[in-house]
DSSP file (Angstrom, degrees, kcal/mol; ACC not computed):
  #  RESIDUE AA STRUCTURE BP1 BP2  ACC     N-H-->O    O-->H-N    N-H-->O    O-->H-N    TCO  KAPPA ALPHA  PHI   PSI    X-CA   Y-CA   Z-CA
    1    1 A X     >        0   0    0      0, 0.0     4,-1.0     0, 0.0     9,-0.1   0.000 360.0 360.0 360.0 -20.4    9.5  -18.4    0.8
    2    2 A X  T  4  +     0   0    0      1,-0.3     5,-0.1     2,-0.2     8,-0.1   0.731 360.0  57.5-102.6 -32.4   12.1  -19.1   -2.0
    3    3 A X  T  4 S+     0   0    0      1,-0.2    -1,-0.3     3,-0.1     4,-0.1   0.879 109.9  40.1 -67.4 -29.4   12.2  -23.1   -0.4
    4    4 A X  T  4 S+     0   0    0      2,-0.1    -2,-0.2     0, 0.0    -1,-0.2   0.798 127.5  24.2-107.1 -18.5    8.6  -23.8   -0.8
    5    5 A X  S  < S-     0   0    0     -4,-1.0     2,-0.4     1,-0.1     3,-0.0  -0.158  91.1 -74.6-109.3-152.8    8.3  -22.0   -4.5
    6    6 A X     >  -     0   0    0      1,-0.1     4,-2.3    -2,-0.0     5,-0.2  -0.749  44.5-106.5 -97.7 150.7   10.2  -21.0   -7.3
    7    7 A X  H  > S+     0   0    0     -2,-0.4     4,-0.8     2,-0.2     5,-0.4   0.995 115.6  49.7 -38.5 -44.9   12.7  -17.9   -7.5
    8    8 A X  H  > S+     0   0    0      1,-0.2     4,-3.1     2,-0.1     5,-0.2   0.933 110.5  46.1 -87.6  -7.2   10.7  -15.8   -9.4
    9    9 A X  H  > S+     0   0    0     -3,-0.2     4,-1.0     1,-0.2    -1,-0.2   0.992 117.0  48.6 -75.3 -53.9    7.3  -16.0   -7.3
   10   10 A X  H  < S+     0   0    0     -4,-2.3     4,-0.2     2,-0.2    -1,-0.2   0.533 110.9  44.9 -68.7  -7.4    9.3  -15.6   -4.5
   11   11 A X  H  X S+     0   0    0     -4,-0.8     4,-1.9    -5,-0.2     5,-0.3   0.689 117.7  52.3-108.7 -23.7   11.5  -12.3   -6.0
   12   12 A X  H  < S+     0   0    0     -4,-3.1     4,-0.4    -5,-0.4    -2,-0.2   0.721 109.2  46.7 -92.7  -1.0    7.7  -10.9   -7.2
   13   13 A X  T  X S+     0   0    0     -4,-1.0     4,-1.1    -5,-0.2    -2,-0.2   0.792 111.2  44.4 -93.5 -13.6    6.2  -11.2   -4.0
   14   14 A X  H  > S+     0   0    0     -4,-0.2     4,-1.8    -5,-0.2     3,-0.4   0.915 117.7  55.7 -90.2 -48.9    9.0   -9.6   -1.8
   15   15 A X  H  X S+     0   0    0     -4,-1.9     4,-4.2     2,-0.2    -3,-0.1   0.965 108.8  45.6 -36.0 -56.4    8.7   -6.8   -5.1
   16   16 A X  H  4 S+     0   0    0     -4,-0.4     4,-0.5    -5,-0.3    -1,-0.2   0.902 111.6  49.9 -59.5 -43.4    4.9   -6.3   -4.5
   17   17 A X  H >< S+     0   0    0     -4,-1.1     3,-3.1    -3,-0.4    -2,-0.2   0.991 114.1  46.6 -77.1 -74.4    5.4   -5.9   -0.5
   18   18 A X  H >X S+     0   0    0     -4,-1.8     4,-1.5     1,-0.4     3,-1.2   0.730 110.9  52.0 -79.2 -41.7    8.3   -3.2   -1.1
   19   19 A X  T 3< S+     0   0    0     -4,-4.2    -1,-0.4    -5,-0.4    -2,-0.2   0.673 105.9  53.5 -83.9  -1.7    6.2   -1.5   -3.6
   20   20 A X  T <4 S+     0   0    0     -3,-3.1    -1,-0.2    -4,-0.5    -2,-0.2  -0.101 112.7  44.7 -99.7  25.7    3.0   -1.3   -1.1
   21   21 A X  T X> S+     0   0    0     -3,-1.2     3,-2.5     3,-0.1     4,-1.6   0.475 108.6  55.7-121.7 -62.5    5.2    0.5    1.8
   22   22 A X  H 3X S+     0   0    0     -4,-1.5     4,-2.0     1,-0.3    -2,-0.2   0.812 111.0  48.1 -59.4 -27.9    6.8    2.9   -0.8
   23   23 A X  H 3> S+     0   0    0     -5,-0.3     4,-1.7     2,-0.2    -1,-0.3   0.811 114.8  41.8 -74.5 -32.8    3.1    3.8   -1.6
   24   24 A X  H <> S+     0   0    0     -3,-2.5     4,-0.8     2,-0.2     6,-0.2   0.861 108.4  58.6 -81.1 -23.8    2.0    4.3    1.8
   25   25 A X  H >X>S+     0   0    0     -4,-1.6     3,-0.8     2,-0.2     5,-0.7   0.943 112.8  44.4 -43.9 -69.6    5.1    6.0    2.7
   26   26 A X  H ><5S+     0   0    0     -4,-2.0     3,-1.0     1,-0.3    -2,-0.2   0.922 106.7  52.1 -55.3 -44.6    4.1    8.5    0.0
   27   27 A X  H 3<5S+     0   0    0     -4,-1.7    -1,-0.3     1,-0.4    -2,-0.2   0.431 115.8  39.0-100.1   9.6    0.7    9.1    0.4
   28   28 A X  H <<5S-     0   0    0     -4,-0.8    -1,-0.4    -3,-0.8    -2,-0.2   0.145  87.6-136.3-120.3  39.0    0.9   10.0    4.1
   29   29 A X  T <<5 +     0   0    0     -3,-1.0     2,-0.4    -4,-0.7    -3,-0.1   0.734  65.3 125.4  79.0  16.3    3.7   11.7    4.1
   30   30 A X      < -     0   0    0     -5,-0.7    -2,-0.2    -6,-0.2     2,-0.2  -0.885  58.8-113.3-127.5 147.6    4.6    9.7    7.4
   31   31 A X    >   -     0   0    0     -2,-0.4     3,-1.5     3,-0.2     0, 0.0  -0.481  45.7 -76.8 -67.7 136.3    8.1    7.5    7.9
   32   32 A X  T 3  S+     0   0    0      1,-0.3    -1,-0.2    -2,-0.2   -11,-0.0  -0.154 110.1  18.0 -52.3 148.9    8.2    3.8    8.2
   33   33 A X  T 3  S+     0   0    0     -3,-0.1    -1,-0.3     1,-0.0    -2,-0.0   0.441 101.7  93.5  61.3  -3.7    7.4    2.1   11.0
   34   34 A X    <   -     0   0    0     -3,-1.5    -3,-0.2     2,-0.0    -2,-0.1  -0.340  66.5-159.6-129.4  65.4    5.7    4.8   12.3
   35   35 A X        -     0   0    0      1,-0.1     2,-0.4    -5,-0.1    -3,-0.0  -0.001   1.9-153.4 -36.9 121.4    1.9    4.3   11.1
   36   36 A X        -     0   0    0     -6,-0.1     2,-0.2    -8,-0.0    -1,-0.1  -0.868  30.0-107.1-112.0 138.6   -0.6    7.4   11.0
   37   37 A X        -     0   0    0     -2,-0.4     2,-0.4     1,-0.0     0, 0.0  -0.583  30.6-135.3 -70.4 143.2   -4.4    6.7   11.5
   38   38 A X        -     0   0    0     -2,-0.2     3,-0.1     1,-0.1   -10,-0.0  -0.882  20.0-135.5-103.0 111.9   -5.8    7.1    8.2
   39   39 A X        -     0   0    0     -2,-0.4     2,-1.9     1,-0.2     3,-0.2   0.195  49.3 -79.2 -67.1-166.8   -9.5    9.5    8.6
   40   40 A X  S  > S+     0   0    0      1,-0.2     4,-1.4     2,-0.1    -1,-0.2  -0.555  70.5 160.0 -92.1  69.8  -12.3    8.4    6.7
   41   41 A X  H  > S+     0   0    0     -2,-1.9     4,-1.0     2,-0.2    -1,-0.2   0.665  70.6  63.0 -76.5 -15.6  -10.7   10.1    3.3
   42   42 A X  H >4 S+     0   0    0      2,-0.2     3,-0.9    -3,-0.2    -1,-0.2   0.997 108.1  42.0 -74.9 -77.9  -13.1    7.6    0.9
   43   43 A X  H 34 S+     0   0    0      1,-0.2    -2,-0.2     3,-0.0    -1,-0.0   0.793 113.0  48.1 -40.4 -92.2  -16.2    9.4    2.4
   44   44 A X  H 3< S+     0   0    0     -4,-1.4    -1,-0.2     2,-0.1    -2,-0.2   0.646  91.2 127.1 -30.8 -42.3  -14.5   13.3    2.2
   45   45 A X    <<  +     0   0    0     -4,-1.0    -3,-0.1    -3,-0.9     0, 0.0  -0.009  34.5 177.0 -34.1 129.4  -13.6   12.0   -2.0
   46   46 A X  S    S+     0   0    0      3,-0.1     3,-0.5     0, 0.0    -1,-0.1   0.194  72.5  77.0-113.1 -10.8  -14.9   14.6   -4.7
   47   47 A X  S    S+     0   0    0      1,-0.3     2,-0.2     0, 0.0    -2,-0.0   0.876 105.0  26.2 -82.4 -37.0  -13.3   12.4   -7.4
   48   48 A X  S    S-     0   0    0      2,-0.0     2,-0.3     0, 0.0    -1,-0.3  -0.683  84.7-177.2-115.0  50.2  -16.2    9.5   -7.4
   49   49 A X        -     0   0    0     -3,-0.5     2,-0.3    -2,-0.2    -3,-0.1  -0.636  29.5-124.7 -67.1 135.0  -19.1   11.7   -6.2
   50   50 A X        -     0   0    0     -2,-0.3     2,-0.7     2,-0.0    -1,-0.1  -0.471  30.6-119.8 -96.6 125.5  -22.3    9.4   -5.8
   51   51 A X              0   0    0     -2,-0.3    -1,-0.0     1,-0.1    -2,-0.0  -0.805 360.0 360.0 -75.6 113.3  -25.1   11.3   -8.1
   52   52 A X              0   0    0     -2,-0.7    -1,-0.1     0, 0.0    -2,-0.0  -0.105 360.0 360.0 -60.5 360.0  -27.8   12.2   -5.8
């Protein structure tokens, strides 16, 4: 990627990627490379309840 662009486009996308594993890593609690199906946890949300 660092041939077809510049360095720092190339050093904030490789940034971006590494900081959206370390976030999935955290929020399920599950090891890399080893992918958990995720339930329908948007639906189950109490934070954003839809007023009725």
């Amino acid at each position: 990627m660092q041939r077809r662009t510049n360095h720092n486009k190339a050093a904030c996308a490789l940034a971006n990627k590494l900081a959206r594993i370390c976030y999935a890593v955290l929020r399920d609690h599950a090891a890399y490379g080893n992918p958990q199906p995720r339930p329908d946890k948007k639906l189950q949300r109490t934070a954003f309840a839809i007023a009725a």
